[in-house]
ZAMARGU-4260 file (C-alpha; in steps of 0.2 Angstrom, whole numbers, plus 5000, padded with zeros to 4 digits):
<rodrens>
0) 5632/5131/4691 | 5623/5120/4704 | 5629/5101/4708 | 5609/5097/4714 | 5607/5076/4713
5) 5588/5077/4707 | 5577/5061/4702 | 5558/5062/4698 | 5553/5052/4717 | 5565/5066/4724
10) 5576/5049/4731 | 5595/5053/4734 | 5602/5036/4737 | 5617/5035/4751 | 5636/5033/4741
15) 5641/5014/4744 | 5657/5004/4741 | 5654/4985/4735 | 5666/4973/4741 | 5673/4957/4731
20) 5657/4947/4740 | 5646/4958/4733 | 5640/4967/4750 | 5635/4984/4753 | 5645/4994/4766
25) 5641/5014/4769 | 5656/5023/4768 | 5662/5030/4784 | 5673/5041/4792 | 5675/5062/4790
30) 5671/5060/4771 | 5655/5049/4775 | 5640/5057/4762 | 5627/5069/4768 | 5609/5068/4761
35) 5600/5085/4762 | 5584/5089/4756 | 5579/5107/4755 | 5563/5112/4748 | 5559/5095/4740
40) 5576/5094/4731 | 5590/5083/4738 | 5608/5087/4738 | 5623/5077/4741 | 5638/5081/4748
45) 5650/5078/4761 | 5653/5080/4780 | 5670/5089/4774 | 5660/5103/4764 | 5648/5106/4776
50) 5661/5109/4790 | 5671/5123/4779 | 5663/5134/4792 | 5662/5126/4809 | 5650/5138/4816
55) 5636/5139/4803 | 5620/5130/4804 | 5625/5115/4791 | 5642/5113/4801 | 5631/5112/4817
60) 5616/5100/4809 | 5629/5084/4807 | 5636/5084/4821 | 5637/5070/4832 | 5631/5080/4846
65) 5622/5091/4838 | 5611/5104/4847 | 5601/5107/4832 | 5583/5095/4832 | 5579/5090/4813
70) 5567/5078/4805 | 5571/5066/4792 | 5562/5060/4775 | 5560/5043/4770 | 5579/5042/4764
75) 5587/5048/4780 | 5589/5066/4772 | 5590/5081/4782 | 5574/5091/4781 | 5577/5110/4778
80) 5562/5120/4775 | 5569/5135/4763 | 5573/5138/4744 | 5582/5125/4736 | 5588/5136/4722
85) 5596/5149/4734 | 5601/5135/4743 | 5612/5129/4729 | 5625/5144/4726 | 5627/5143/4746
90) 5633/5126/4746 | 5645/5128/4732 | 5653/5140/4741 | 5656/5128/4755 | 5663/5116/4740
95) 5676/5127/4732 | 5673/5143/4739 | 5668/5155/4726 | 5650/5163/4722 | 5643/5157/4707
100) 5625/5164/4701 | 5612/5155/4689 | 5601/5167/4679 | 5588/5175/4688 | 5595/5173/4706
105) 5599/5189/4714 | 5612/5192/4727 | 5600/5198/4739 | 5592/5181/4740 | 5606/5172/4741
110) 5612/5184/4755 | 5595/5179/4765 | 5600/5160/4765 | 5618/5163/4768 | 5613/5174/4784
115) 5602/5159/4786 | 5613/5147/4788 | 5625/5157/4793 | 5640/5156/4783 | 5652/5170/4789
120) 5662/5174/4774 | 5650/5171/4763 | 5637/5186/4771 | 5653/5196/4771 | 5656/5193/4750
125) 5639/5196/4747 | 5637/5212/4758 | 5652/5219/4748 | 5647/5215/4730 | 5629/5220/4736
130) 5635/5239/4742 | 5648/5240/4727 | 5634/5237/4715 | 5623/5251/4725 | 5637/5261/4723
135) 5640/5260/4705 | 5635/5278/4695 | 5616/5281/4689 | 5620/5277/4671 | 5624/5258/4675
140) 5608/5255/4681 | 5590/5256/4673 | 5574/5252/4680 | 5563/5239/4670 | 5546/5234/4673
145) 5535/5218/4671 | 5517/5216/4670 | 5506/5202/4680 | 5489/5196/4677 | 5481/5189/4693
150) 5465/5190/4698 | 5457/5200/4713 | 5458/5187/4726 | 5478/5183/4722 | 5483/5201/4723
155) 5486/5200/4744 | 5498/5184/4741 | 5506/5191/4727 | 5510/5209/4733 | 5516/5203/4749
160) 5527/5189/4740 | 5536/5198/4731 | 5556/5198/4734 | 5571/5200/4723 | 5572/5217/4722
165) 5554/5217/4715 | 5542/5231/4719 | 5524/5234/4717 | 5520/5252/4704 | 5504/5250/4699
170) 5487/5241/4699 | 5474/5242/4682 | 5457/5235/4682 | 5456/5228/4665 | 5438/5223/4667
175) 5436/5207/4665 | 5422/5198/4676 | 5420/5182/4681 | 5410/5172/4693 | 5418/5161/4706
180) 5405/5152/4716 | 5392/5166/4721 | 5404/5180/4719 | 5408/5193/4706 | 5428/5194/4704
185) 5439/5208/4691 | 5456/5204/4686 | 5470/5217/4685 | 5488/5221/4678 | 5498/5224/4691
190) 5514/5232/4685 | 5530/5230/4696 | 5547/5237/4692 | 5565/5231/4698 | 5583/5242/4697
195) 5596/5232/4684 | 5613/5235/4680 | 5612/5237/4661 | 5621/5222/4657 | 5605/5210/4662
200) 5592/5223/4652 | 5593/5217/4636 | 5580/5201/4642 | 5568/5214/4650 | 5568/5227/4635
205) 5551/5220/4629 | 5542/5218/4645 | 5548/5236/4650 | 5541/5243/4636 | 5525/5234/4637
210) 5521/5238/4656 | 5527/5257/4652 | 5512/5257/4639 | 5499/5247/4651 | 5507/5260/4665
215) 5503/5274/4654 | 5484/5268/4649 | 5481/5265/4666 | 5483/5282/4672 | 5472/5288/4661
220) 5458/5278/4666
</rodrens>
């Protein structure tokens, strides 16, 4: 599971030791805390973690003499403009060194920001259990299918972002008019599918089902 340091003003305050008079001091040294703030979310963690990998970009980004140019939020946290939920598997890799996956993240993403911030071993783990899940037999593997409503003006930004294995099947008109300003819209279903190994079906049997119904209906229209 991901270690994130959330707060509702997104504020990750900097680790401090108080002394016997009461005064703040930062703590210092290789240990000394890093504030990271990817996406919106802030992370805390230390110099030590994000030099498992000398070369990568988080290894890079706090060095003293860094070649790397990065802005920083109000707190002094690093400002990195990418997912902060793929983020988090990639940084606790650097922490103890194994791949742990919430629900709902994919390898494939996580392989995207680990190329991204170029954590060697980590692309290689991923490329690996990536090609020996590809090569699994047919039988381990069943494609499922979700159905979104969006309206005609959304159906660009949603095609083109979709990821995660995701892929566009079909588009239905279901009707529906409405008026936006001066202009008549439609609204669609638009069915995608995705390949599954069969042990993360069970959550998709009732969308599959569905979509394979709407998929059928629309064919016939």
């Amino acid at each position: 599971m991901a270690t994130v340091n959330l707060n509702p003003l997104n504020v990750c305050p900097m680790p401090s030791v108080v002394g016997s008079n009461s005064s703040v001091h930062p703590v210092q040294g290789k240990d000394a805390w890093v504030k990271l703030n990817v996406g919106g979310t802030c992370f805390l963690t230390t110099k030590t973690t994000l030099s498992r990998d000398p070369n990568s970009f988080l290894s890079r980004l706090i060095q003293e003499d860094s070649d790397l140019i990065s802005d920083r939020d109000e707190t002094g946290a690093y400002l990195i403009d990418r997912d902060p939920r793929y983020f988090a598997p990639v940084l606790n890799y650097l922490r103890h060194g194994k791949l742990v996956l919430d629900d709902g993240l994919s390898e494939e993403g996580v392989l995207e920001e680990a190329e991204f911030y170029n954590v060697t071993h980590l692309i290689g783990l991923l490329k690996d259990n990536i090609a020996r899940r590809e090569q699994r037999p047919a039988a381990d593997k069943k494609r499922v299918y979700r159905v979104l409503q969006c309206q005609e003006n959304e159906l660009t930004q949603m095609v083109s972002t979709m990821s995660d294995g995701w892929r566009f099947e079909q588009l239905i008109n279901i009707g529906t008019q409405y008026n936006y300003g001066t202009e008549e819209n439609a609204e669609f279903l638009c069915v995608v599918s995705k390949e599954c190994a069969n042990t993360l079906i069970g959550r998709e049997v009732e969308s599959n089902d569905r979509a394979k119904v709407l998929q059928q209906k629309g064919s016939r229209m």
